[in-house]
N, C-alpha and C positions, 0 to 999 in steps of 0.2 A: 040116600044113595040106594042104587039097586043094583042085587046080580042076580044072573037071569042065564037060562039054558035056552035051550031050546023046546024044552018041557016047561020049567018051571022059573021062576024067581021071586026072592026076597028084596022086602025094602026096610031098610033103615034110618031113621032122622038122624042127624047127628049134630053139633051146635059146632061150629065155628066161631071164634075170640080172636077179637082185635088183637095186635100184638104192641108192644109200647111206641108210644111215640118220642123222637126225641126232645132234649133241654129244648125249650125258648126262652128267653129272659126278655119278655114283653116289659118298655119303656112307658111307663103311664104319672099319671097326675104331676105334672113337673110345673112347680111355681118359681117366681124370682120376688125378689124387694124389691126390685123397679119400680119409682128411679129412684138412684143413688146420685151423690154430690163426687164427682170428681175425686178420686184420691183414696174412695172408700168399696168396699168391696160389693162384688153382686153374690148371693146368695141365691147357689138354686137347690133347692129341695123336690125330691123326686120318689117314685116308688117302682120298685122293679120288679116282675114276679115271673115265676117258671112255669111257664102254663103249660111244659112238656109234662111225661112221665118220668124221663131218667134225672137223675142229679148229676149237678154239673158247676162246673167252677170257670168265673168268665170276670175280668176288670171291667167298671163302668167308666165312662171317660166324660171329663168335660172339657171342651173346646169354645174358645171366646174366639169370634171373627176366622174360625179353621186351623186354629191352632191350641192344643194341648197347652189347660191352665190347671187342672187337678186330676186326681183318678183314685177310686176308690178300688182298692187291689183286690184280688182273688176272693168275691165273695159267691159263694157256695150255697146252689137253693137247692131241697131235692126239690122232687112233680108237685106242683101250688103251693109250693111256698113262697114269699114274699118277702122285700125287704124296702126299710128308708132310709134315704139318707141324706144329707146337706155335702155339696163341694161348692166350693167359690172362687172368685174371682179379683182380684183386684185391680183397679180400673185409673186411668189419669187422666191428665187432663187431654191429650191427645183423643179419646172417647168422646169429649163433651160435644154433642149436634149430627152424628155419626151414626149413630141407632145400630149398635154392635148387636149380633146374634151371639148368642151362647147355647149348645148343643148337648145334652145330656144323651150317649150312646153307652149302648153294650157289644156284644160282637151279634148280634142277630136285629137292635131294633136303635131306633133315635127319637127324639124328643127336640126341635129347636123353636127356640125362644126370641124374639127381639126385644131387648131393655133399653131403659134411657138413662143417658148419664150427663146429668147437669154442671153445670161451673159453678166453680168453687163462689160463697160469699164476698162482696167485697168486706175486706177486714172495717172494726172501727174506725171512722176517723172523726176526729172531734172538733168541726169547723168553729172558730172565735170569729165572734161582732161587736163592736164597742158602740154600748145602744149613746146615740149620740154625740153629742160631746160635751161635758161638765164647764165648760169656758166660754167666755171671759170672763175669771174669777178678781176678784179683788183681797188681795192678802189683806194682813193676816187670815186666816179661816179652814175652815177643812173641807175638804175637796173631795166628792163620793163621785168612782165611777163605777158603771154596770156595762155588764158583756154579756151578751146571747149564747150560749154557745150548743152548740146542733149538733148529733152523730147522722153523717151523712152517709155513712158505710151501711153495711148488710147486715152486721152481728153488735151483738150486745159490746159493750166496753167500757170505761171505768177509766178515769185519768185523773191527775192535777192541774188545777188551772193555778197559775204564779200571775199576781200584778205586780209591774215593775216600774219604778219611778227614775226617768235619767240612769238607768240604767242599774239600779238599788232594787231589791228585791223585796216590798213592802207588805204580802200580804199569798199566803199557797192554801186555795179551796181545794182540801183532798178528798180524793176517792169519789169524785162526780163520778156516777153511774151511770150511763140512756141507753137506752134499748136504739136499737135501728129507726132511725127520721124521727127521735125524739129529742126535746129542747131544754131548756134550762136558764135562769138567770143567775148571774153570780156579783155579788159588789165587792168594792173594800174602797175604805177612807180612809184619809192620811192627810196631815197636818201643813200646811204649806204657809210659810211669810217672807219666800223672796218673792222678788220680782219680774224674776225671769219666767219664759217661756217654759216648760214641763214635758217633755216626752216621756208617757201614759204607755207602756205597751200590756197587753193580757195575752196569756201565751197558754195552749195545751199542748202535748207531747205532740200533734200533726201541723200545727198551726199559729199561728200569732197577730192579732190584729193592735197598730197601735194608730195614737192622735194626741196632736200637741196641744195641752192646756195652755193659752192665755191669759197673761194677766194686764190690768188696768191699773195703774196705781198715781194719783195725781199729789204732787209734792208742790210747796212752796217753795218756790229757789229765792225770791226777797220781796220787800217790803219798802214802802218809803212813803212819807208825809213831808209836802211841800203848801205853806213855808214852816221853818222850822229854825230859830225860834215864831211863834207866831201868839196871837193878842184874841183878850177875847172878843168874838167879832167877825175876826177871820175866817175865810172860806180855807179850808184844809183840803189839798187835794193827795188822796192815799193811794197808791200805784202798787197792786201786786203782777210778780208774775209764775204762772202757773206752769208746768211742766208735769206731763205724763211721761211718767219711765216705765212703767209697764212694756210689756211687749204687741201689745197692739192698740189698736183706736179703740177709746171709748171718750164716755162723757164725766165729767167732774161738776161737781157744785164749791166755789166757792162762796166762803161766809165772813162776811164782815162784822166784826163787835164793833156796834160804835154806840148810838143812843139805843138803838133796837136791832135787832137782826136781820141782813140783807144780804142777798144774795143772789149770782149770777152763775145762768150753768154754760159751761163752754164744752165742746166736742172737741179733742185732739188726738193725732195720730200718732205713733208709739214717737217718744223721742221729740216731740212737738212741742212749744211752749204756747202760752198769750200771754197778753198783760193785759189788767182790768183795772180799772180808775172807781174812785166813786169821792166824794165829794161831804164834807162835813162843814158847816157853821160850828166855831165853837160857842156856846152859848153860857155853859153851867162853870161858873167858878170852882175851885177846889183847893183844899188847902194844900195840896200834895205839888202843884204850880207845875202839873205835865197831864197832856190828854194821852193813854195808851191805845192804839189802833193795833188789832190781829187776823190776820188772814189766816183760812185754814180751808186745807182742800180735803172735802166728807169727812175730814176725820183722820185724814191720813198721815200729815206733817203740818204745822202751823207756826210763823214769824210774829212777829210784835215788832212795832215800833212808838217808840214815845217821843211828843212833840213838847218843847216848852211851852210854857203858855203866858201870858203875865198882861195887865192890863190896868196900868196906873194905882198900884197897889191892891188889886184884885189880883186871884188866879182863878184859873179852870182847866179843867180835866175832861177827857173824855172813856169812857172804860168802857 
């Protein structure tokens, strides 16, 4: 500066200083978790700093989609100082495919964000398949069935599987485990000598798959040997007849005892009978003066009949 006559003057430098600036609470580094699952919170984390000179006291705000979800109240920076901090969110399913913003503000600056929010897992579910089917059994015996069973849902899960017999509870594989589109096989055996039909179900807490075991069971209902009394010499004709009681068609072998073992296999449908002939000479005397003839179907049931025999002071037998 100078002052100055009209003769003379002086000059002076002099320094001139900025004067304060005021508070800014500049909104910087602002992260989220994105994405989040439905139902779970967004997390934003943020840093705020004063990049005035004066200190100053101002609430940070977070806003999901423009609307007020948290706020971190009266925090106080003086000139460069800085602060961090986490506000969140909770989020539903209404969010999921929406691509919500969330805005982390001060009263001077803003920071906005857009997260994603996914749909929830589908829950466990534990789909049963009955690999098969164990039938047409033949009683007596024991009866082994197996099930697949699959978690077809999104999340881990853990259940019991129950096999049930006609409606009896025969056998509980606890605490199967699978991970999401993971499988498993599970059995159980159990004892069967009727003859009826079996409704087999395997059941988990979401599910139940069942199937009817069949059975086959060929019974001699009778027997006969014509003629009777008869000589030895004689042509013996032996009449059985067969009946499947079982619950569906299968095949039977009957067996004839006479000189050697013979036998004829017949196919019948549940409830079905035949009859089968066969034909003996008696030839072999015996002192016991009766031939014994026996039908027997596999094994299952079997008749006798016994024919007399006599032949001018001879006998004979057939066994």
């Amino acid at each position: 500066v100078t002052v100055a006559s009209a003769d003379d003057s002086v000059q002076k430098t002099v320094t001139v200083e900025s004067g304060t600036t005021p508070a800014y609470f500049d909104v910087k580094n602002v992260t989220t978790n994105s994405p989040v699952t439905a139902g779970e919170s967004v997390n934003v984390s943020y840093t705020v700093e004063n990049t005035g000179d004066e200190t100053a006291t101002q609430d940070i705000t977070l806003d999901a989609n423009g609307t007020n979800v948290d706020t971190q109240f009266n925090v106080q920076l003086s000139g460069g100082q800085s602060t961090t901090n986490t506000l969140s969110w909770t989020t539903t399913s209404a969010d999921v495919g929406t691509s919500p913003t969330v805005t982390v503000a001060s009263a001077d600056d803003s920071v906005q964000k857009t997260v994603t929010v996914e749909s929830q897992p589908a829950a466990p579910f534990f789909d049963v398949d009955i690999i098969g089917s164990p039938g047409p059994v033949r009683p007596p015996g024991d009866i082994t069935v197996s099930a697949q069973v699959t978690n077809t849902g999104e999340a881990f899960g853990s259940q019991d599987i129950t096999f049930t017999v006609d409606g009896t509870e025969i056998k509980v594989v606890q605490d199967v485990a699978l991970n999401a589109d993971e499988n498993t096989t599970v059995q159980a055996s159990f004892f069967n000598q009727g003859t009826d039909a079996l409704s087999v179900s395997v059941s988990s807490f979401d599910d139940t798959d069942s199937t009817t075991v069949d059975t086959v069971f060929f019974t001699v209902n009778s027997i006969s040997a014509n003629p009777n009394p008869a000589a030895v010499g004689d042509d013996v004709d032996v009449t059985a007849e067969f009946e499947n009681i079982g619950s569906t068609s299968g095949s039977g072998t009957g067996i004839y005892l006479i000189d050697e073992l013979q036998q004829t296999t017949a196919s019948l449908n549940a409830g079905s009978n035949t009859t089968v002939s066969k034909t003996k000479t008696l030839t072999m005397p015996n002192v016991s003066n009766s031939a014994t003839f026996t039908a027997a179907a596999d094994g299952d049931s079997s008749q006798s009949t016994t024919v007399l025999v006599s032949d001018g002071g001879f006998t004979a037998s057939e066994e």
